[in-house]
BAPA-137130 format. One record per atom (N, C-alpha, C): residue in one letter; x, y, z. Coordinates in pm, whole numbers, padded with zeros to 5 digits, always signed. Layout:
// residues N
aXYZ/...
// end
This chain:
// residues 153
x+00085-00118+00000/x+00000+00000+00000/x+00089+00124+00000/x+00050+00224-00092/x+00143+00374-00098/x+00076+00401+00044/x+00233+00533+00045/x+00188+00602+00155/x+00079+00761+00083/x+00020+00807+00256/x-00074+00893+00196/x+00009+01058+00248/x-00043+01122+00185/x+00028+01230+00185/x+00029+01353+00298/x-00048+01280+00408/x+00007+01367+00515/x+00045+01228+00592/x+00065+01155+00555/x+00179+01008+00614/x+00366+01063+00610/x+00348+01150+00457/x+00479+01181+00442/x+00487+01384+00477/x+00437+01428+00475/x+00443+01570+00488/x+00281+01581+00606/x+00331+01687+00713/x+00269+01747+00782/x+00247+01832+00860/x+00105+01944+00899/x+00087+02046+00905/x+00171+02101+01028/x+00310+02178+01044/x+00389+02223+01129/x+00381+02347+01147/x+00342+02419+01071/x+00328+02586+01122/x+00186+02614+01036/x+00175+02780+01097/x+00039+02864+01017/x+00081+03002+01084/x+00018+03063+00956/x-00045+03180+01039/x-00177+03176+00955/x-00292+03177+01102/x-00419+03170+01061/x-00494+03286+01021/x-00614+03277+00932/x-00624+03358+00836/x-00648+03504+00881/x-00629+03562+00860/x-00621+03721+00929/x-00606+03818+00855/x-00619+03935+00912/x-00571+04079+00839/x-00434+04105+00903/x-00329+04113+00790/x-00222+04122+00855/x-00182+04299+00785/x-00118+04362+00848/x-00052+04481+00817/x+00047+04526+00832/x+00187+04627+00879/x+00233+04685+00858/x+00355+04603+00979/x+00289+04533+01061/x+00361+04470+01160/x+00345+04337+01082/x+00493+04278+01082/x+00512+04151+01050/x+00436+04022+01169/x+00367+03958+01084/x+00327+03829+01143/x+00410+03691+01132/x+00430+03597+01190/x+00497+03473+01182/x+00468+03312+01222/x+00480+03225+01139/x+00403+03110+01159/x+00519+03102+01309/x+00473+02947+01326/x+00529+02899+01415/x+00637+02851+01377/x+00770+02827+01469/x+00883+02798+01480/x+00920+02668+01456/x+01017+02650+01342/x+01025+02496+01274/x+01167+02424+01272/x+01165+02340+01358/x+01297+02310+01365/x+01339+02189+01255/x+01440+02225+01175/x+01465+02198+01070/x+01526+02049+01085/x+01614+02067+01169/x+01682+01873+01216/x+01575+01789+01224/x+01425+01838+01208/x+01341+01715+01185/x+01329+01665+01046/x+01288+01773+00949/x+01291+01761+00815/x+01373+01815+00700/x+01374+01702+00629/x+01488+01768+00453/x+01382+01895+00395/x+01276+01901+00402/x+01240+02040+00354/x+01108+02043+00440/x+01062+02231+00413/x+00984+02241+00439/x+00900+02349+00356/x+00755+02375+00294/x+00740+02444+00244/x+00624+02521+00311/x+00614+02697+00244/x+00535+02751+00313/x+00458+02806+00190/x+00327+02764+00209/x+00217+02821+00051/x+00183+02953+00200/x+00176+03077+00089/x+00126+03215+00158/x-00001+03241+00075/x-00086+03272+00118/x-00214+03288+00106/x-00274+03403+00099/x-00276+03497-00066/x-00330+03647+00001/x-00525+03659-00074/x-00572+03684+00020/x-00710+03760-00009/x-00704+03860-00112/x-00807+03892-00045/x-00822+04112-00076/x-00689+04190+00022/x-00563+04209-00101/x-00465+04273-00037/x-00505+04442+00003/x-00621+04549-00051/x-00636+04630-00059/x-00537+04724-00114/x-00497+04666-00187/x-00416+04805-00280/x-00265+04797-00203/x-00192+04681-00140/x-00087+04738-00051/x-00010+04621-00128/x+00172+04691-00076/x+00283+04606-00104/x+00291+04495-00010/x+00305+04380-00038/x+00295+04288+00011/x+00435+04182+00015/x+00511+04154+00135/x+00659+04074+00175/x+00682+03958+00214/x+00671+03830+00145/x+00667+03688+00201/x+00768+03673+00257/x+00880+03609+00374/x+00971+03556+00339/x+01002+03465+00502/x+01129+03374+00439/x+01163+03314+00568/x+01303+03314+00633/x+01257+03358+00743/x+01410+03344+00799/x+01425+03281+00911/x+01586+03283+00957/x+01645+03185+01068/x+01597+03268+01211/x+01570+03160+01322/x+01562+03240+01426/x+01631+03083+01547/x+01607+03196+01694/x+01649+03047+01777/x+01503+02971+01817/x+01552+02879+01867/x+01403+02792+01932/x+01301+02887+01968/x+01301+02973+02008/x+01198+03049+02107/x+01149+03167+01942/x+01219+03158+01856/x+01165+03250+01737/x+01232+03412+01757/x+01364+03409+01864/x+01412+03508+01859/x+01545+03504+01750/x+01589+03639+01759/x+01742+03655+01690/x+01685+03625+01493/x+01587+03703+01452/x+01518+03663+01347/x+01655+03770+01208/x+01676+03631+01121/x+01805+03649+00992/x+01710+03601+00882/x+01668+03698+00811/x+01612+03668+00666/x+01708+03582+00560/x+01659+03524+00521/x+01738+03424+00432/x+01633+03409+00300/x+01539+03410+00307/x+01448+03351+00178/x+01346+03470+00166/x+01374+03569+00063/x+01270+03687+00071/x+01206+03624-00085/x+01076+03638-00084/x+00991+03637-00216/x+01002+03755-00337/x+01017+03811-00441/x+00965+03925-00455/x+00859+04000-00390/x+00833+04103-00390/x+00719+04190-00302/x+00694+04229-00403/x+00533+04215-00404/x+00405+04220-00450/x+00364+04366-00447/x+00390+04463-00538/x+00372+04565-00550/x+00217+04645-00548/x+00220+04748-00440/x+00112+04819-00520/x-00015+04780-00616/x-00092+04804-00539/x-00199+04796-00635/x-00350+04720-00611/x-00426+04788-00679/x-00547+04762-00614/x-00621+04616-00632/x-00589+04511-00733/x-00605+04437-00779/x-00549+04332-00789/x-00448+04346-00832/x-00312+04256-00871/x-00259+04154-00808/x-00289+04187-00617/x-00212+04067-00553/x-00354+03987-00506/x-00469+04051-00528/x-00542+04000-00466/x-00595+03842-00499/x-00614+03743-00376/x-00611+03581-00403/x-00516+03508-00487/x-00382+03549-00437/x-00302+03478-00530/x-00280+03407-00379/x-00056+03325-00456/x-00048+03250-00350/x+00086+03278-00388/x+00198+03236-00250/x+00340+03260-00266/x+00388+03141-00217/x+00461+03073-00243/x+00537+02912-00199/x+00667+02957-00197/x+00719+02933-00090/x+00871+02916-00026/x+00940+02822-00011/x+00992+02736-00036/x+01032+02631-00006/x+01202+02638+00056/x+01199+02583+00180/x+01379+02549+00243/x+01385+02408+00248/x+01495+02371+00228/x+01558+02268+00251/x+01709+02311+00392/x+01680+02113+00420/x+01806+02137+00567/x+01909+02214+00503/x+01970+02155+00388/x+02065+02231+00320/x+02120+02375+00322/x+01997+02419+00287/x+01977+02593+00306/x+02051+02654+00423/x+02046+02574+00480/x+02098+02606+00703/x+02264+02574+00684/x+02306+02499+00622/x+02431+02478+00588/x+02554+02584+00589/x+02626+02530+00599/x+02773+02647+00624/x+02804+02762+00743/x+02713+02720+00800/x+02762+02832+00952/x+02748+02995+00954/x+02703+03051+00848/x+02659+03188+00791/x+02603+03274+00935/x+02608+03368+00874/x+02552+03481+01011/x+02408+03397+00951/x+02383+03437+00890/x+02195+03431+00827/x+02169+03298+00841/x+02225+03182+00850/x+02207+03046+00811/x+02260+02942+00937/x+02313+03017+01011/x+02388+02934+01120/x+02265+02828+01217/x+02151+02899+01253/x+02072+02837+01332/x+02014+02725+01234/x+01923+02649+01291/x+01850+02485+01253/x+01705+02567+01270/x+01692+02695+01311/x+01532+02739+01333/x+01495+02785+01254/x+01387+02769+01192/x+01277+02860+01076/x+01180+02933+01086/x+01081+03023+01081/x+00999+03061+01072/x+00959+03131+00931/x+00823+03194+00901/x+00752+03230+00771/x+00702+03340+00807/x+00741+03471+00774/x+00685+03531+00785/x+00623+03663+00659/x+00483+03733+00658/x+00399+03845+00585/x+00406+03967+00636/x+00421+04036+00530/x+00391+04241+00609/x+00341+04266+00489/x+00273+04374+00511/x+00221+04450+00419/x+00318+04598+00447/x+00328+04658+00313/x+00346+04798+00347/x+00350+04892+00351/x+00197+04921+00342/x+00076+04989+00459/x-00014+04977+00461/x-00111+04955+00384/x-00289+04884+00449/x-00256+04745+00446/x-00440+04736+00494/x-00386+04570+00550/x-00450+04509+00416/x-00424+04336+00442/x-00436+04248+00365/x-00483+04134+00449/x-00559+04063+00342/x-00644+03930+00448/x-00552+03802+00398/x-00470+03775+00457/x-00394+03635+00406/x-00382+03530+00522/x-00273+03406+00475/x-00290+03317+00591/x-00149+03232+00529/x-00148+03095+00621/x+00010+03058+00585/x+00002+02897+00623/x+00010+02816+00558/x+00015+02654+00598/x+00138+02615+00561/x+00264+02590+00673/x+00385+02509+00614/x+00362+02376+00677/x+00398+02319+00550/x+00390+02157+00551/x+00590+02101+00593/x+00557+02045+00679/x+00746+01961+00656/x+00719+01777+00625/x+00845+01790+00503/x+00773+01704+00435/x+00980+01597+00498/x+00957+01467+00482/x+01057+01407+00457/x+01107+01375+00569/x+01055+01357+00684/x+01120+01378+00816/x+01230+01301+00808/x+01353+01349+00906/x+01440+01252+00938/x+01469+01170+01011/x+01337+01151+01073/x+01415+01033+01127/x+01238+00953+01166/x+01229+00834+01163/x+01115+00739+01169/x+01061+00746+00998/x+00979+00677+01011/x+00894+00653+00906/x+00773+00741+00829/x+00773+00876+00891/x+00668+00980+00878/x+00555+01026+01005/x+00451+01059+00918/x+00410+01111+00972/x+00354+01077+01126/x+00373+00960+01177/x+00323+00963+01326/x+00421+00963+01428/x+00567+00998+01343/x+00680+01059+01419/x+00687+01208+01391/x+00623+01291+01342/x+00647+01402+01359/x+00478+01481+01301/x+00434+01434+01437/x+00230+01491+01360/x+00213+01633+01382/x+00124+01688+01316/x+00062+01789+01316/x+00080+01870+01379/x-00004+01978+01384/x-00020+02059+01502/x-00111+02025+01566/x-00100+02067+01736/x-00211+02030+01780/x-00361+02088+01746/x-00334+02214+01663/x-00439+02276+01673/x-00529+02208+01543/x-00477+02082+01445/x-00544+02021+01403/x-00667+01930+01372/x-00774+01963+01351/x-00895+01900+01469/x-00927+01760+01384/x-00890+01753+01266/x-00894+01602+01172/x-00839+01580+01060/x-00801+01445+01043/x-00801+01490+00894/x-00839+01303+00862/x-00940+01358+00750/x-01024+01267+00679/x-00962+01230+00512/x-00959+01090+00541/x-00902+01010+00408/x-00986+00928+00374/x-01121+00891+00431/x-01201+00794+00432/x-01332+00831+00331/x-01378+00749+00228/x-01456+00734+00156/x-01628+00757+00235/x-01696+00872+00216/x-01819+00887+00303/x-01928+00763+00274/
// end
């Protein structure tokens, strides 16, 4: 029997859906020595006309000491343009490699700003590949997960 696909990748960070603005928001803190990658789909609504900044950087366990490493282009201006799209980030352990000011830590986070009105977006990173066990019931969800259904109704 294949495996199923939150057997091999699963839900480790968010930022839940919100109006985010001018103050940076950030999923939760992802420690990378669990998984070979991790990706973050960004989620924008109705941006209202504003510049909009995906990106991810290194921090320590606690999500302090925050080093940008993975910036998206920013989503310029405009009243239309960013609205309901989506931005995917993807790191690998690799990325953390070589001891760098920016790269030295094993910690991740994802973070959105707008800059200056707000925008309704949201953030699901999946870590896919864990290292170590067999998947996903060595490294599950979040708790704030309330199910997840694979079963034929």
């Amino acid at each position: 029997m294949s495996q199923k696909g939150y057997e091999i990748g699963a839900l480790i960070g968010t930022i839940d859906p919100a109006v985010i603005t001018s103050t940076e928001v950030f999923t939760d803190v992802i420690d990378m020595g669990d998984f070979d990658q991790v990706t973050a789909y960004c989620m924008i609504g109705d941006s209202d006309g504003s510049a909009i900044v995906c990106r991810a950087v290194t921090c320590d366990s606690a999500g302090n000491n925050v080093a940008a490493f993975k910036t998206a282009d920013t989503l310029a201006n405009s009243p239309t343009a960013n609205d309901n799209c989506q931005i995917i980030i993807n790191v690998a352990a690799e990325d953390l490699a070589g001891g760098t000011a920016t790269t030295a830590d094993r910690y991740v986070k994802f973070g959105m700003v707008t800059g200056s009105n707000d925008a309704y977006a949201a953030c699901a990173v999946i870590g896919y590949l864990p290292k170590q066990g067999p998947g996903h019931a060595d490294y599950p969800d979040l708790t704030t997960v309330k199910e997840i259904e694979d079963d034929a109704d």
